[in-house]
N, C-alpha and C positions, 0 to 999 in steps of 0.2 A: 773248860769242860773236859772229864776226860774220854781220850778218843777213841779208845774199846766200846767204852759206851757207846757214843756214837753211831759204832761202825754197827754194832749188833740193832742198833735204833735203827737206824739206815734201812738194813739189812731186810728188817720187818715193816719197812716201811712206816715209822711210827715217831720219824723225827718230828717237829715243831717247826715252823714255818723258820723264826730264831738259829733255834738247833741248826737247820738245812743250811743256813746261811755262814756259822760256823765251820761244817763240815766242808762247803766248799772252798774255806780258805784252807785245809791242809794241804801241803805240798805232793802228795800224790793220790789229789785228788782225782784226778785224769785217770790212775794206773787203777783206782781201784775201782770207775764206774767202767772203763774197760773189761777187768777180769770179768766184771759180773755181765757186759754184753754177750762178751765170747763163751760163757757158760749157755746162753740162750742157744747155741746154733753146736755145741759141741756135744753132735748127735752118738757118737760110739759109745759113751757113760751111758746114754739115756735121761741124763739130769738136764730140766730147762733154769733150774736156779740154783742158786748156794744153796747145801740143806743148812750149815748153821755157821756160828761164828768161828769154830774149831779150823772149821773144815778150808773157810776164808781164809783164816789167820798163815794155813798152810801153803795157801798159793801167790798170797802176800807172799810170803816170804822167799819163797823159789822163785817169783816173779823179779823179787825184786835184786834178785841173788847175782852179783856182777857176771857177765859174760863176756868171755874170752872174744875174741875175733880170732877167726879159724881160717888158716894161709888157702883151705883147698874151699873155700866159697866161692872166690874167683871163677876158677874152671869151673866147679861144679857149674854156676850161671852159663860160663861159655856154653857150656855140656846143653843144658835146657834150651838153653836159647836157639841153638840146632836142630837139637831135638821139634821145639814147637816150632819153627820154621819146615819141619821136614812133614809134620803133622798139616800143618795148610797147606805144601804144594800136593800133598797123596788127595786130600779132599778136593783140591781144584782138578787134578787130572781124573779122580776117580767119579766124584759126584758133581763134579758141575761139568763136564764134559759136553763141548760143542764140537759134531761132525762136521769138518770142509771136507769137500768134493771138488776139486780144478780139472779142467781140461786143457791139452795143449791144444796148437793151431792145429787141424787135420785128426785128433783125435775126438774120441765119442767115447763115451762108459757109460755102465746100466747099473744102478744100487738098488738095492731094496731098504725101504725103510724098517722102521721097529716093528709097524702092524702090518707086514707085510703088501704092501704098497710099494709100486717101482718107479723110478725115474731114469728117462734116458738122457744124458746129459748132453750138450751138442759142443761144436769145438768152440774154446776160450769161450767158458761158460764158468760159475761157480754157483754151486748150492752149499747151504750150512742150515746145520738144524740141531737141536738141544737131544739127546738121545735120553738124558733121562727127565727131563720133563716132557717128552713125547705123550706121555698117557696124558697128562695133563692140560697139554695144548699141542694140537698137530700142525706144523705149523715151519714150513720152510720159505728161507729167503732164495733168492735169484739173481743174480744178473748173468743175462747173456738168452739162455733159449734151453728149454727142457721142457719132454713130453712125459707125463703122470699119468699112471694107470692108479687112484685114489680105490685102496679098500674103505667098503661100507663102514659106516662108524662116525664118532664126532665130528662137528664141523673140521675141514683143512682148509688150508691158508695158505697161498704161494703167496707171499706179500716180496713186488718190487721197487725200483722208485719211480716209476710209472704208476702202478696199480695195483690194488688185491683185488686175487682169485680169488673166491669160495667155492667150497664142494662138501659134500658128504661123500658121494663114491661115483669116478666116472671118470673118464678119459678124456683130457684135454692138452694140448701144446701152450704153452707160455713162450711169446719173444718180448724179449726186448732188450733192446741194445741202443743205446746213448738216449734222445728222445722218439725213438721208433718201439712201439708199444702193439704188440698183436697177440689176443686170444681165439684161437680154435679150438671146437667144442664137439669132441667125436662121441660121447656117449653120456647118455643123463641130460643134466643140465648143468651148468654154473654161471655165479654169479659177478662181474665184475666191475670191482669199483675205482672210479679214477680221479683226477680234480676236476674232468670234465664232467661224467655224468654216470648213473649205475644203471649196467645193462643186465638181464637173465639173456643167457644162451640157450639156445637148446641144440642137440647132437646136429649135427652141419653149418651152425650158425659162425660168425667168424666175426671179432670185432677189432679195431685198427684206430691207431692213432699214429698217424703219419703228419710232418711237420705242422703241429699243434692242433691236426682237423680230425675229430673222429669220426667213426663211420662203421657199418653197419654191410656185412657182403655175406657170401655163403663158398662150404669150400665144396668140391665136389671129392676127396679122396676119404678113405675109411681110418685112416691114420698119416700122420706127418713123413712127407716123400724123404725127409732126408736121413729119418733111422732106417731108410733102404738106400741110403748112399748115392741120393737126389735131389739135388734143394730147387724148390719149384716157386715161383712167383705168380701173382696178377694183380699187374698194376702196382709194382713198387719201384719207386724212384732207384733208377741206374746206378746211383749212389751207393746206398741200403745191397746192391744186388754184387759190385762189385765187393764191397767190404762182406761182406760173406764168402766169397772168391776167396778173398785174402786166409780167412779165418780154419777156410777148409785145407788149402794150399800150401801155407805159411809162405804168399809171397808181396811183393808191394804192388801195388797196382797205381800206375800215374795215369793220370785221364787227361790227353791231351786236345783241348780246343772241343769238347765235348760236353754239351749241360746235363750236367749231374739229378738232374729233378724230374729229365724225360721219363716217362714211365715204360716199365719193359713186364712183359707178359711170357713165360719160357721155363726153361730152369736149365740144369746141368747136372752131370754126371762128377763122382768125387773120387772115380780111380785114375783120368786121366786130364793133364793141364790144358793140353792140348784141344781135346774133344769139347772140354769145358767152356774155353776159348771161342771154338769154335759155334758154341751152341748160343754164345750171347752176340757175340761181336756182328754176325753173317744176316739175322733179322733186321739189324739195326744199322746195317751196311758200314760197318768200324773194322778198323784194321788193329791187328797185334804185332808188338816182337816179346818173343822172351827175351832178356837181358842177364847181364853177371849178376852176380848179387839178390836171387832172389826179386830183380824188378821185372815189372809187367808191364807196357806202356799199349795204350790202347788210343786209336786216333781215326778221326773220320777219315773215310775211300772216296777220294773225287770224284766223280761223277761222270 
């Protein structure tokens, strides 16, 4: 058959089941259902089809017209290939952007978030939060201890590996540090959920998960003693009280011939080692030495 014909049958859709079958045995048969896909999407003409056989025959024929290989294709790829590499790291740094927040031992910092919302961070703490999906979900992680003054607005979320906070707007402290899990609830209410169980707060309420037992106490201060340079306790294991020592300090603290689980009622002062020392060790009748090295060794006083 001849294969103008054909292509112009084709073309109009008006081959024969036969005919079609012929047609597909030519040898560039591929080249020439190709042209007519890539006519479909090759929107700058405004053309979705062939308009006739002329018009075909023309791009047959430039299509099919040999082509050189070109020495600067190489580079040129290098070129793009950078290029598009350089276009995803600007989107990762630009629009996918997650804030961290660190603190050292002894230091503290205050941020504000997107909607105007603050957090005070406490030492060797880390917050991280999505700054541009903020609108979309409010919603900061934790480890370590941070107090939240939450603007009015969507649900927030302190999620740690302990437990989620929730709020809409209100003031609360978040600790938690290794499996020691405590929320106090200065203003509003919130909600917290853990693998134990899910509590509401309300402003003075205080909830605790101290070695795997929660619990249920009340605080009596208007906000958290130690963004006034105070860390205060009741009834937390000796343990929990020195490792806060350390954190404020930056020092070691060895506990020598002393159970670590006793519970202490107190707090301390975070301008001096000394005074601080003083303020746990003297209740609980234990002795200190400072040491080289940033060590602290703490040991019963005979009797």
């Amino acid at each position: 058959m001849d294969k103008e014909y054909l292509i112009q049958m084709w073309l109009t859709d008006k081959l024969s089941e036969q005919e079609m079958e012929v047609f597909k045995q030519f040898d560039d048969y591929s080249e020439l259902t190709g042209i007519v896909e890539n006519a479909k999407y090759f929107k700058a003409s405004g053309f979705s089809t062939v308009a006739d056989f002329e018009t075909f025959s023309k791009r047959l024929e430039n299509h099919a017209a040999p082509v050189r290989k070109l020495n600067w294709l190489k580079p040129f790829l290098r070129i793009a290939s950078v290029f598009i590499v350089g276009l995803l790291l600007t989107y990762f740094f630009l629009f996918n952007k997650n804030v961290q927040v660190r603190t050292l031992a002894g230091e503290k910092t205050t941020i504000e978030l997107p909607d105007a919302s603050t957090v005070v961070v406490n030492a060797l703490s880390e917050i991280n939060y999505s700054k541009n999906k903020w609108n979309e979900k409010r919603e900061v992680r934790l480890e370590g201890e941070a107090f939240f003054k939450v603007a009015k607005g969507a649900k927030f979320d302190v999620v740690t590996s302990e437990g989620v906070v929730s709020v809409v707007g209100t003031q609360f402290n978040v600790k938690q540090r290794g499996s020691y899990f405590e929320v106090e609830c200065f203003e509003g209410f919130v909600k917290v959920t853990s693998q134990h169980t899910t509590e509401q707060l309300n402003a003075g309420d205080r909830y605790r998960v101290s070695d795997g037992t929660p619990s249920l106490g009340k605080t009596m201060y208007l906000n958290p003693q130690w963004t006034q340079n105070v860390s205060s306790f009741e009834r937390v294991p000796l343990a929990e009280v020195f490792a806060e020592l350390e954190r404020q300090y930056n020092v070691k603290v060895r506990m020598e011939n002393i159970i670590a689980d006793q519970l202490f009622t107190g707090g301390f002062v975070h301008d001096s080692l000394e005074n601080a020392l003083k303020s746990i060790s003297e209740p609980l009748n234990l002795g200190y030495r400072i040491e080289t090295g940033n060590l602290v060794s703490i040991y019963p006083i005979d009797k």
